[in-house]
PDB file of N, CA, C and O in Angstrom:
ATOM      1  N   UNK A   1       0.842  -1.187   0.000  1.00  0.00           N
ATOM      2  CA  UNK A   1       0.000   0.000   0.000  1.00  0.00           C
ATOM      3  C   UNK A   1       0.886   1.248   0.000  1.00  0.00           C
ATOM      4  O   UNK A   1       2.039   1.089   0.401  1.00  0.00           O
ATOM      5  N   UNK A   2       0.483   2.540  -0.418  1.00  0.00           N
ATOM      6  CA  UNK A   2       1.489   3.779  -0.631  1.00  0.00           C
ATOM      7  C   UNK A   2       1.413   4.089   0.621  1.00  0.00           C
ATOM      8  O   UNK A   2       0.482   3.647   1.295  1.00  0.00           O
ATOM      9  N   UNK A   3       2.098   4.670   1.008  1.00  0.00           N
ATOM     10  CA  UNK A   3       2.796   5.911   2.179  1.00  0.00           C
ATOM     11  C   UNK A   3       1.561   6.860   2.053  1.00  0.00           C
ATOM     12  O   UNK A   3       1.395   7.303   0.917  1.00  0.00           O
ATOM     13  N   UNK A   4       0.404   7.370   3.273  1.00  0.00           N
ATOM     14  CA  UNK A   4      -0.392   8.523   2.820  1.00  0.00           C
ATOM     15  C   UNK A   4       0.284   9.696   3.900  1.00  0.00           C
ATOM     16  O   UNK A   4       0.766   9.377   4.987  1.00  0.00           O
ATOM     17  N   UNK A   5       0.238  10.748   3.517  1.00  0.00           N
ATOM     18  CA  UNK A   5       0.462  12.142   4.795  1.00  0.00           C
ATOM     19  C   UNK A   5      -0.854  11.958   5.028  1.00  0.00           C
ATOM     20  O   UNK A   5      -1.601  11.904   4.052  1.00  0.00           O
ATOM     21  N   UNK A   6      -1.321  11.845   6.179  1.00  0.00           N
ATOM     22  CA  UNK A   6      -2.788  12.498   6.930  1.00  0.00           C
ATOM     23  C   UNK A   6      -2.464  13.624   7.321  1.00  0.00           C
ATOM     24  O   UNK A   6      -1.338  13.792   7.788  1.00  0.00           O
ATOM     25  N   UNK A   7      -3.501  14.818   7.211  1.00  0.00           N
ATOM     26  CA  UNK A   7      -3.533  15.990   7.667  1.00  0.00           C
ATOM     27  C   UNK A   7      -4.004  15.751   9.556  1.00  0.00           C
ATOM     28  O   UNK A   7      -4.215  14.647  10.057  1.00  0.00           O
ATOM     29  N   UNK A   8      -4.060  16.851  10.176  1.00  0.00           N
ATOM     30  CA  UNK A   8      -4.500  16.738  11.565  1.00  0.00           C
ATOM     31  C   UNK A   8      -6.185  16.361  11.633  1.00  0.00           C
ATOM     32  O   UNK A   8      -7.092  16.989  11.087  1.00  0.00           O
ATOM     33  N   UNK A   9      -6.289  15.196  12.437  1.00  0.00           N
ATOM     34  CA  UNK A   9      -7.272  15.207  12.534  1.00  0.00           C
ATOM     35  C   UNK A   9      -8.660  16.046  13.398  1.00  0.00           C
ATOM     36  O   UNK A   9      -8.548  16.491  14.540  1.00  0.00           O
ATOM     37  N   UNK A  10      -9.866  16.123  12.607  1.00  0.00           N
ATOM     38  CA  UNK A  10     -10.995  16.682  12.758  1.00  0.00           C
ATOM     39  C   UNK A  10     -11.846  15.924  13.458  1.00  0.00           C
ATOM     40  O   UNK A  10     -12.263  14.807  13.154  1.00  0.00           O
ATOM     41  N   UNK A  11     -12.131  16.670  14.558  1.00  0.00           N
ATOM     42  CA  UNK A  11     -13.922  15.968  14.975  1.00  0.00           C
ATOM     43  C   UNK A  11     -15.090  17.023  14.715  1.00  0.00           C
ATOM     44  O   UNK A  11     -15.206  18.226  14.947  1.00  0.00           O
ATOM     45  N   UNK A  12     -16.233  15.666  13.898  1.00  0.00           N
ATOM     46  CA  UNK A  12     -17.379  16.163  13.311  1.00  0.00           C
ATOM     47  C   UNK A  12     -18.629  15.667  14.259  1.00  0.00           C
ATOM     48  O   UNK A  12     -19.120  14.551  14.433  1.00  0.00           O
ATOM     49  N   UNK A  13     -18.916  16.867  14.759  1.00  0.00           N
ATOM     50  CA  UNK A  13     -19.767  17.667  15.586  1.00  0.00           C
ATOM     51  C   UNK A  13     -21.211  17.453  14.828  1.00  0.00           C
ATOM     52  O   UNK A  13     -21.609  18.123  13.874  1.00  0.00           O
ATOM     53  N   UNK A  14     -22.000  16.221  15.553  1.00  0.00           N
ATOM     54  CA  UNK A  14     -23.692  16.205  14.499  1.00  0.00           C
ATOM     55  C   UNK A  14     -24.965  16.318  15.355  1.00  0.00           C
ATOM     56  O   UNK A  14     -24.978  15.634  16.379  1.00  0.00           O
ATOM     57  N   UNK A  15     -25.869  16.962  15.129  1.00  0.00           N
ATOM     58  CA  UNK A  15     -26.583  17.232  15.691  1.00  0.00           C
ATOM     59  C   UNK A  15     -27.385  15.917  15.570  1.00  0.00           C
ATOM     60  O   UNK A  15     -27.019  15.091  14.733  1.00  0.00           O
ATOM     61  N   UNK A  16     -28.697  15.617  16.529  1.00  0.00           N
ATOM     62  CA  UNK A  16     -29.826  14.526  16.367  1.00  0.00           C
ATOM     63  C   UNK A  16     -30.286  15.155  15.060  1.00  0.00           C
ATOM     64  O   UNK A  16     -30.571  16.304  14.723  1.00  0.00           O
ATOM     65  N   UNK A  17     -30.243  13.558  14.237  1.00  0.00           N
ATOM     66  CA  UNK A  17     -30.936  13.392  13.263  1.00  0.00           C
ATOM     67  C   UNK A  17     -30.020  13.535  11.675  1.00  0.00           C
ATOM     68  O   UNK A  17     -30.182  12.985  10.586  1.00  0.00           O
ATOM     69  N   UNK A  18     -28.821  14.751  12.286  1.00  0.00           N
ATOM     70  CA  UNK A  18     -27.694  14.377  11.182  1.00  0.00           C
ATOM     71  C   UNK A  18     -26.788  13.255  10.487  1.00  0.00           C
ATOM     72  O   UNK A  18     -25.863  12.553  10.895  1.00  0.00           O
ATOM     73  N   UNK A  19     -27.158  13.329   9.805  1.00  0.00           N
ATOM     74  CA  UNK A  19     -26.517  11.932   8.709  1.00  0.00           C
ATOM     75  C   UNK A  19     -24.677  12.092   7.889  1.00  0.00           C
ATOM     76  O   UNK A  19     -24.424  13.032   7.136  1.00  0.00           O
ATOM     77  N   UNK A  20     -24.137  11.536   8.069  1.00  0.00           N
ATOM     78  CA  UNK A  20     -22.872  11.871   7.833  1.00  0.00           C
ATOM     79  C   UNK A  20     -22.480  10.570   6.682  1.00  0.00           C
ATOM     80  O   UNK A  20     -22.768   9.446   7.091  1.00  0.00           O
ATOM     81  N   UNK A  21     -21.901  10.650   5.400  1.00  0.00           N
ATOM     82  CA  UNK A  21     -21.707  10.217   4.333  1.00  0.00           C
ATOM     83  C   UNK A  21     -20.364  10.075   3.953  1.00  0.00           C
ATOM     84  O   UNK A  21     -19.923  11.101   3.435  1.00  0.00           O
ATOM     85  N   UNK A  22     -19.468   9.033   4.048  1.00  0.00           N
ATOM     86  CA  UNK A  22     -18.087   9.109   3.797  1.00  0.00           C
ATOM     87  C   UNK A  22     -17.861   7.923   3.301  1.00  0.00           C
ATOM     88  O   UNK A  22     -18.427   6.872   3.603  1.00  0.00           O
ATOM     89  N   UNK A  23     -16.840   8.137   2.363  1.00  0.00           N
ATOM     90  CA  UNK A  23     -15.937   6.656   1.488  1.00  0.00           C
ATOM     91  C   UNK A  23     -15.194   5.654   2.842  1.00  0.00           C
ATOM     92  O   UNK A  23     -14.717   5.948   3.938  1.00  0.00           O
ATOM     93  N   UNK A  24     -15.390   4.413   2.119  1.00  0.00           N
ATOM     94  CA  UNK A  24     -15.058   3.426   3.941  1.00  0.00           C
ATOM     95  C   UNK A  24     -13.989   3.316   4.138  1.00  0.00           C
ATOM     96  O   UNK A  24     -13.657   2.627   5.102  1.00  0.00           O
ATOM     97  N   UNK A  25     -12.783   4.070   3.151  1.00  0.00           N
ATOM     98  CA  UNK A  25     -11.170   4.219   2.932  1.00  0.00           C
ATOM     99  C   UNK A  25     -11.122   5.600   3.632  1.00  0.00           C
ATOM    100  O   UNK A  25     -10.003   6.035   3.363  1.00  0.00           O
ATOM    101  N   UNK A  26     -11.653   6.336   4.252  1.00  0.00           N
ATOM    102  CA  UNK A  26     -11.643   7.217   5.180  1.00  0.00           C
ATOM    103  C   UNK A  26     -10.815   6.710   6.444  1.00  0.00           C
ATOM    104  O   UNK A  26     -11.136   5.917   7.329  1.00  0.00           O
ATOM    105  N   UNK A  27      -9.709   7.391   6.245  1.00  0.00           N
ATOM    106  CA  UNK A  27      -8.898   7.474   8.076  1.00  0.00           C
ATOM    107  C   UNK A  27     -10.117   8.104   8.788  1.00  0.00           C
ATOM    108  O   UNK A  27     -10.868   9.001   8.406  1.00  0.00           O
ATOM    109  N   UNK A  28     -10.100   7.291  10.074  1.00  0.00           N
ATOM    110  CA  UNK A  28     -11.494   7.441  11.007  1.00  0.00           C
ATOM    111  C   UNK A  28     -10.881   6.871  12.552  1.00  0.00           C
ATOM    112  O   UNK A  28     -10.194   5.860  12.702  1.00  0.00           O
ATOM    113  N   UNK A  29     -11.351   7.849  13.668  1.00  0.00           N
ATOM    114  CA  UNK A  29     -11.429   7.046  14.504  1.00  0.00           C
ATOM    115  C   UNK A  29     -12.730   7.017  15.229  1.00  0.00           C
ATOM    116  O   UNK A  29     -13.643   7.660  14.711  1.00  0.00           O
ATOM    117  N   UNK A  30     -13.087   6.079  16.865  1.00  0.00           N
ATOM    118  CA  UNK A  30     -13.826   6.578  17.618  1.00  0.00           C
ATOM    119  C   UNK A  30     -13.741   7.542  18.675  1.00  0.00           C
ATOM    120  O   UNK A  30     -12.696   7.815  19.266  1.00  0.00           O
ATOM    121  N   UNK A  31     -15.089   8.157  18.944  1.00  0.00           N
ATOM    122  CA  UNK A  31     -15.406   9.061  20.312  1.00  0.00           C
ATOM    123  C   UNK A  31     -16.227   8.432  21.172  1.00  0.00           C
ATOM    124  O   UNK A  31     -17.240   7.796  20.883  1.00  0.00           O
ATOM    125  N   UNK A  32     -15.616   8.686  22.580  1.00  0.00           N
ATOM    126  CA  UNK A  32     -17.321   8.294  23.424  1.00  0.00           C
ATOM    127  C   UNK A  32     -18.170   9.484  23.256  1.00  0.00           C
ATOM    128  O   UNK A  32     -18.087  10.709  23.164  1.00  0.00           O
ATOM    129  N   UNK A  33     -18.981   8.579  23.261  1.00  0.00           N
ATOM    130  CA  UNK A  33     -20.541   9.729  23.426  1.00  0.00           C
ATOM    131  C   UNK A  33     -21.044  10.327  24.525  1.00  0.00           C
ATOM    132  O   UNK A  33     -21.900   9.649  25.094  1.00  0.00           O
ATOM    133  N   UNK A  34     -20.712  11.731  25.180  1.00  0.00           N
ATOM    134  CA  UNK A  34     -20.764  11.916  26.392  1.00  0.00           C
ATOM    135  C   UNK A  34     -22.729  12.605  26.535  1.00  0.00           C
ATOM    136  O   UNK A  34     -23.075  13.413  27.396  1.00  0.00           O
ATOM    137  N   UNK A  35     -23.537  12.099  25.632  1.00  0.00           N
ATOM    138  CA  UNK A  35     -24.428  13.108  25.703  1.00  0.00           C
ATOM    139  C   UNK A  35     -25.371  11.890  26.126  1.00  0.00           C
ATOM    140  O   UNK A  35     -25.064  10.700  26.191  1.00  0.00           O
ATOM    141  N   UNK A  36     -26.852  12.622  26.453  1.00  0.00           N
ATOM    142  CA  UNK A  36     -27.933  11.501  26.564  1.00  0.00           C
ATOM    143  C   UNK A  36     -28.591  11.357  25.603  1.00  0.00           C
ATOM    144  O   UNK A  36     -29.801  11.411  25.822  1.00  0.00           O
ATOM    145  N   UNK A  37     -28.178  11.125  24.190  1.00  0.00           N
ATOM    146  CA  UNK A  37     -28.836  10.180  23.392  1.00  0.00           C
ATOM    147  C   UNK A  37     -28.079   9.674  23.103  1.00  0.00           C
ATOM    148  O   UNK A  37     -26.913  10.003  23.320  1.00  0.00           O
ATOM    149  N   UNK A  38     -28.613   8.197  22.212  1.00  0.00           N
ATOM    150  CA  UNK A  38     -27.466   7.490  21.834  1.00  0.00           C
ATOM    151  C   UNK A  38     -27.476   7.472  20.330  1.00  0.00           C
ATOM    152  O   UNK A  38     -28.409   7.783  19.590  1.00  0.00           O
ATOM    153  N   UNK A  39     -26.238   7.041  20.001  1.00  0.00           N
ATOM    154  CA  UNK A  39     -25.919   7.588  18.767  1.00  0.00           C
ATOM    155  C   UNK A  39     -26.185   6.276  17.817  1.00  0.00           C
ATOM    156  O   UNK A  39     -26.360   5.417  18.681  1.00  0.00           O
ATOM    157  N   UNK A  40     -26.307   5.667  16.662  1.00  0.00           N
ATOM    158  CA  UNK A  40     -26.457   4.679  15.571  1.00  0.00           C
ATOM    159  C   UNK A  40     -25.887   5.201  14.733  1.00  0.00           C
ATOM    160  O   UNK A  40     -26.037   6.367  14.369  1.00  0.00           O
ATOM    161  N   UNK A  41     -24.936   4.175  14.187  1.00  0.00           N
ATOM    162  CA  UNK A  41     -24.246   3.945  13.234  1.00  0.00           C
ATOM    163  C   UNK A  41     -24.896   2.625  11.993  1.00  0.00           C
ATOM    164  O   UNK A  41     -25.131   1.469  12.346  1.00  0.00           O
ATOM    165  N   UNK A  42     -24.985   2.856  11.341  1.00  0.00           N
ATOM    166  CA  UNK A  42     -25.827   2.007   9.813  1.00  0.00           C
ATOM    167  C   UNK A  42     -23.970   2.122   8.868  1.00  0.00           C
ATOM    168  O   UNK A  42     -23.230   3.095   8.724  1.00  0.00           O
ATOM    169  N   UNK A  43     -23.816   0.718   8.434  1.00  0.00           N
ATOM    170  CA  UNK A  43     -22.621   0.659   7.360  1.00  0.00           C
ATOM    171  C   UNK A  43     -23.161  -0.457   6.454  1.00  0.00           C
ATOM    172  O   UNK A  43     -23.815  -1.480   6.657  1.00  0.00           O
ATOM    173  N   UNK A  44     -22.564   0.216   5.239  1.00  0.00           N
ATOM    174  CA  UNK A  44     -23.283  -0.381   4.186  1.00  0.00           C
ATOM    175  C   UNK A  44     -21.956  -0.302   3.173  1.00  0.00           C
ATOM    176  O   UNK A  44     -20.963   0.279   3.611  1.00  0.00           O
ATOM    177  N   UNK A  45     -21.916  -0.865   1.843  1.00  0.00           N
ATOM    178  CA  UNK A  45     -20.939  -0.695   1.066  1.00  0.00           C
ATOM    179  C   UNK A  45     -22.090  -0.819  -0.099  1.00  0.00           C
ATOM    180  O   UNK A  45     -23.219  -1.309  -0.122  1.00  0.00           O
ATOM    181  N   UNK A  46     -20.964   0.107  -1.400  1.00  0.00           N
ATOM    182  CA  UNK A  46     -21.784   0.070  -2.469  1.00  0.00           C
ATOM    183  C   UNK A  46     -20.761  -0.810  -3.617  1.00  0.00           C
ATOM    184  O   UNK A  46     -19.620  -0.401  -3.832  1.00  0.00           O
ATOM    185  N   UNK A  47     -21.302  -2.042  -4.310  1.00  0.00           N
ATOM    186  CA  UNK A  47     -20.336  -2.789  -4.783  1.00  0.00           C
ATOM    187  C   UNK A  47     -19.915  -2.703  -6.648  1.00  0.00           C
ATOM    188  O   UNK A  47     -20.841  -2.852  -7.445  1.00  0.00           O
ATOM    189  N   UNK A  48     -18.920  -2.533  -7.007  1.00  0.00           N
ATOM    190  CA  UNK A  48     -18.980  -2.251  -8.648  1.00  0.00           C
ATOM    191  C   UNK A  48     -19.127  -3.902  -9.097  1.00  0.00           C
ATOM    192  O   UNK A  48     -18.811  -4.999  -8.636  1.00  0.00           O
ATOM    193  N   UNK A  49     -19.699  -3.441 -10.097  1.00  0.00           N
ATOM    194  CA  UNK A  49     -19.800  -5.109 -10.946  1.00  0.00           C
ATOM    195  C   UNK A  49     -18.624  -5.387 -11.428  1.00  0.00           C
ATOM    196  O   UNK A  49     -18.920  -6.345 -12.142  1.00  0.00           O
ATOM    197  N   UNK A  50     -17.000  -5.175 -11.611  1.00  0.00           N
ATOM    198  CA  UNK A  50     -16.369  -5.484 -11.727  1.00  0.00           C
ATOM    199  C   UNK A  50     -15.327  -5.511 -10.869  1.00  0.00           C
ATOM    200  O   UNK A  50     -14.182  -5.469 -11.320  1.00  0.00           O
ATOM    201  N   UNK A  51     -15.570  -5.587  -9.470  1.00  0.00           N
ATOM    202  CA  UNK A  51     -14.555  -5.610  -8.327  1.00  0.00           C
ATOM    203  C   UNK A  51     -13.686  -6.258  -8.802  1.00  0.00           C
ATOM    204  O   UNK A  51     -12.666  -6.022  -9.449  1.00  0.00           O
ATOM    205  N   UNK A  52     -14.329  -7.366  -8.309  1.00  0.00           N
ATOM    206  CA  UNK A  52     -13.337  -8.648  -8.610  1.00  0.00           C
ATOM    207  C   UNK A  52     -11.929  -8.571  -9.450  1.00  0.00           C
ATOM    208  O   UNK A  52     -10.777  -8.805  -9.082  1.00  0.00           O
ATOM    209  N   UNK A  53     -12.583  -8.055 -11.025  1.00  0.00           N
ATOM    210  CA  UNK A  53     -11.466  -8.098 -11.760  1.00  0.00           C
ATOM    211  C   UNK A  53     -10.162  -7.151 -11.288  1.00  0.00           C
ATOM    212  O   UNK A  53      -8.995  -7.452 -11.539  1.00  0.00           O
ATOM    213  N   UNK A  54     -10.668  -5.693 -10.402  1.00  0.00           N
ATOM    214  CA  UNK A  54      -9.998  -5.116 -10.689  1.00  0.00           C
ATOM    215  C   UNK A  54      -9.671  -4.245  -8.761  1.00  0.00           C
ATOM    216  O   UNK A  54      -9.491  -3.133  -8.266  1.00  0.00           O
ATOM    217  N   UNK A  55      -9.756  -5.421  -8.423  1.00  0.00           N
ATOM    218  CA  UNK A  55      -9.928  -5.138  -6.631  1.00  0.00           C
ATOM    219  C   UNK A  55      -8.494  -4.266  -6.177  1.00  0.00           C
ATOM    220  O   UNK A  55      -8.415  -3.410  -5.296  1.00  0.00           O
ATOM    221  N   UNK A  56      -7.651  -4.656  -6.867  1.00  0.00           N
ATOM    222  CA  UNK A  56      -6.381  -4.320  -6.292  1.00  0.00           C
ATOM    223  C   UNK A  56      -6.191  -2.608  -6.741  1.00  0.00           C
ATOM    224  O   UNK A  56      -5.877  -1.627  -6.067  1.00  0.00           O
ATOM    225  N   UNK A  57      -6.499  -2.757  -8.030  1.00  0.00           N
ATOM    226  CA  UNK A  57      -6.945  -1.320  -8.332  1.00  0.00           C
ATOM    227  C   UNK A  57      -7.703  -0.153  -8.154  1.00  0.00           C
ATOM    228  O   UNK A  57      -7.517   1.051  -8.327  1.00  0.00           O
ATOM    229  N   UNK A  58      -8.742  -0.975  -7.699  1.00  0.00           N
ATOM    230  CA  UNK A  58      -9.931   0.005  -6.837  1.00  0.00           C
ATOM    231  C   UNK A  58      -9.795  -0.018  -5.363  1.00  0.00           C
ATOM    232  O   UNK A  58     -10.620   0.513  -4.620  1.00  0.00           O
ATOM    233  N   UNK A  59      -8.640  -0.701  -4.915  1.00  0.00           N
ATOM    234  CA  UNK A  59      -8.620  -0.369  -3.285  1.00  0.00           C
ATOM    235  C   UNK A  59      -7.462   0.594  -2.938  1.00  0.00           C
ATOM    236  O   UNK A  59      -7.556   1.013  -1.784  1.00  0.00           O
ATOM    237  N   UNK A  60      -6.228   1.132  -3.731  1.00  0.00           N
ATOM    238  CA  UNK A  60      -5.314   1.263  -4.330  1.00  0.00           C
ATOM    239  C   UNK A  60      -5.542   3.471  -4.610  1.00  0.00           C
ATOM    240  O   UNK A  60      -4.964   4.513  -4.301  1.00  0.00           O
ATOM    241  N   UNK A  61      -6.920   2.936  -5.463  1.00  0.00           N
ATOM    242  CA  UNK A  61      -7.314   4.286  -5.922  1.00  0.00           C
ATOM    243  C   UNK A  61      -8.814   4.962  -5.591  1.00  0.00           C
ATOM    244  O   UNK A  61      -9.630   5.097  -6.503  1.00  0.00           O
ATOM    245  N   UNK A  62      -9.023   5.249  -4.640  1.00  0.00           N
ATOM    246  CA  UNK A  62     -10.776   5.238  -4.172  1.00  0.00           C
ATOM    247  C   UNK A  62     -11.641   5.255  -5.017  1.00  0.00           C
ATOM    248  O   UNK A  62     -12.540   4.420  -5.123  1.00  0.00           O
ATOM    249  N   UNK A  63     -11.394   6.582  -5.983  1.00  0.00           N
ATOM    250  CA  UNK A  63     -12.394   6.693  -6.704  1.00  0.00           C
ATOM    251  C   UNK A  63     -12.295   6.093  -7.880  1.00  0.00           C
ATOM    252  O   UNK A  63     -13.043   6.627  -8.700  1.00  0.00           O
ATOM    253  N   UNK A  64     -11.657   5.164  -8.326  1.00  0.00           N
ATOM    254  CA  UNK A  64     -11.200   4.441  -9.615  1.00  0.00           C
ATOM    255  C   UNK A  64     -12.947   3.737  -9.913  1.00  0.00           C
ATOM    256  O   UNK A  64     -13.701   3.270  -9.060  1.00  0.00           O
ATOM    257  N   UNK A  65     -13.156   3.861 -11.198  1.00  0.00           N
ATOM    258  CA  UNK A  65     -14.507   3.066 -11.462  1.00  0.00           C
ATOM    259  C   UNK A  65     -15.787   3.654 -10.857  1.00  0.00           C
ATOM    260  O   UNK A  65     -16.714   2.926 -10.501  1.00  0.00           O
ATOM    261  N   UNK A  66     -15.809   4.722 -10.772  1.00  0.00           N
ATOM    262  CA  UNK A  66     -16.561   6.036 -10.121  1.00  0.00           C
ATOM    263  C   UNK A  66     -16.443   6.983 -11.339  1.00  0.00           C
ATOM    264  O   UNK A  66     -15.477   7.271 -12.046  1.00  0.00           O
ATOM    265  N   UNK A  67     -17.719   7.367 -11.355  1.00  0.00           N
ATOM    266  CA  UNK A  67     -18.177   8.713 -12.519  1.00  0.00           C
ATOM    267  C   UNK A  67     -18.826   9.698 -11.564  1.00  0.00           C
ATOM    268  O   UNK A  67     -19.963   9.351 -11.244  1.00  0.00           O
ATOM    269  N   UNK A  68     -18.372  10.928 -10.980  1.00  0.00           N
ATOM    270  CA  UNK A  68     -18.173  11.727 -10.306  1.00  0.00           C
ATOM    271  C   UNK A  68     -19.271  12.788 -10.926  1.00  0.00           C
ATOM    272  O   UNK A  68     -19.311  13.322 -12.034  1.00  0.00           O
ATOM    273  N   UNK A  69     -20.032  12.875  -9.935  1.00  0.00           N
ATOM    274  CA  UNK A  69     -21.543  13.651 -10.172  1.00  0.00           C
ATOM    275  C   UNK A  69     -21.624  14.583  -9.021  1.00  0.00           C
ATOM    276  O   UNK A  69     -22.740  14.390  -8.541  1.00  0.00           O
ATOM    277  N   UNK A  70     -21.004  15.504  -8.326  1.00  0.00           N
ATOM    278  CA  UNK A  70     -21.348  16.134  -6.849  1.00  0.00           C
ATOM    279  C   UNK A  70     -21.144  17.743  -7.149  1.00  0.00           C
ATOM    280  O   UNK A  70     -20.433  18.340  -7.957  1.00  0.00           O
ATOM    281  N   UNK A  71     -22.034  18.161  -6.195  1.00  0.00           N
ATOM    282  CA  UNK A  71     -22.277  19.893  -6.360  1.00  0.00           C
ATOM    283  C   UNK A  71     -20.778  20.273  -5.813  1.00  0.00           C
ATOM    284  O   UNK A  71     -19.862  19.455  -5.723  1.00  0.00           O
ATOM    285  N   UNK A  72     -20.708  21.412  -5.526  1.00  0.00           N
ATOM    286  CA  UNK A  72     -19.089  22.063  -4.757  1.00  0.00           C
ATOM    287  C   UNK A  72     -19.903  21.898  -3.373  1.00  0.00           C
ATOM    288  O   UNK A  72     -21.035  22.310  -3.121  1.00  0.00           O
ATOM    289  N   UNK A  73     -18.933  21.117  -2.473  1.00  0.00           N
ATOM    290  CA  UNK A  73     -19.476  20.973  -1.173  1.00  0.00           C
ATOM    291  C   UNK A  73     -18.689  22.190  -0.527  1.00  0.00           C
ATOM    292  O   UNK A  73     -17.538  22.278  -0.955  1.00  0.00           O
ATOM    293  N   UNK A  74     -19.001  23.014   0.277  1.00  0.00           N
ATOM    294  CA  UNK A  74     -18.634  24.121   1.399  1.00  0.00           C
ATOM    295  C   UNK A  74     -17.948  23.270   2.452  1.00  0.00           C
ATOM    296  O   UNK A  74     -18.332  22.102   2.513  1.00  0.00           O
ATOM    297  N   UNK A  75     -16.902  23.698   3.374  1.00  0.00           N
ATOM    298  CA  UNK A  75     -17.007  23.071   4.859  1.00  0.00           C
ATOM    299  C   UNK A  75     -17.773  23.711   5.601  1.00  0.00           C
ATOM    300  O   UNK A  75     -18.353  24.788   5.465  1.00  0.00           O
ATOM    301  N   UNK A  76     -17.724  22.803   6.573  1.00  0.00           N
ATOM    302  CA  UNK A  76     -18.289  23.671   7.787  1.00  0.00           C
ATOM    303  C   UNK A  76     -17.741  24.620   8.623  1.00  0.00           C
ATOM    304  O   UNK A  76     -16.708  24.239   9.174  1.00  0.00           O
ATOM    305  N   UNK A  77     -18.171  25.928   8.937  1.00  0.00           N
ATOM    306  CA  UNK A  77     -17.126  26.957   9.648  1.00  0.00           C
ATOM    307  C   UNK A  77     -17.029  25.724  11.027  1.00  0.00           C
ATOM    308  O   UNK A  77     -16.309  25.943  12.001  1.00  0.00           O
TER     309      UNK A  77
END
C-alpha cells in the first residue's frame, strides 16, 4: 500500500438526526458519546460489478470506477 500524509485530525460535531456520508477508505477514529442520546451507526458498502477483476486497483485508488456527479461541497465553519 502507498505511504499517505494524513492531515491533523478533525472531529465532526452532528446534531440529532444528522446523517454523515463518507468513502469506507476514510482514516477514522472513535469518540465516546458523552451526551444523553445514543448515537447509531448504519454501514453499508456500495459494490462495482467489476470488483473482482480489478480489486487491487480500486482499493489502491478510491475513486477508480466512479463517474463523479457532486455539487461544490462548502465546509463547515
Amino acid at each position: 500500500m502507498p505511504k499517505l500524509e494524513l492531515r491533523v485530525p478533525r472531529q465532526i460535531h452532528a446534531k440529532p438526526g444528522d446523517a454523515i456520508l463518507c468513502h469506507y477508505q476514510l482514516a477514522h477514529a472513535a469518540a465516546v458519546n458523552t451526551s444523553d442520546f445514543d448515537r447509531i451507526g448504519i454501514y453499508f458498502r456500495i459494490w462495482l460489478r467489476d470488483l473482482e477483476a480489478y480489486r487491487w486497483q480500486r482499493l489502491t485508488n478510491i475513486w477508480d470506477g466512479w463517474r463523479m456527479r457532486c455539487p461544490t461541497i462548502r465546509p463547515t465553519p
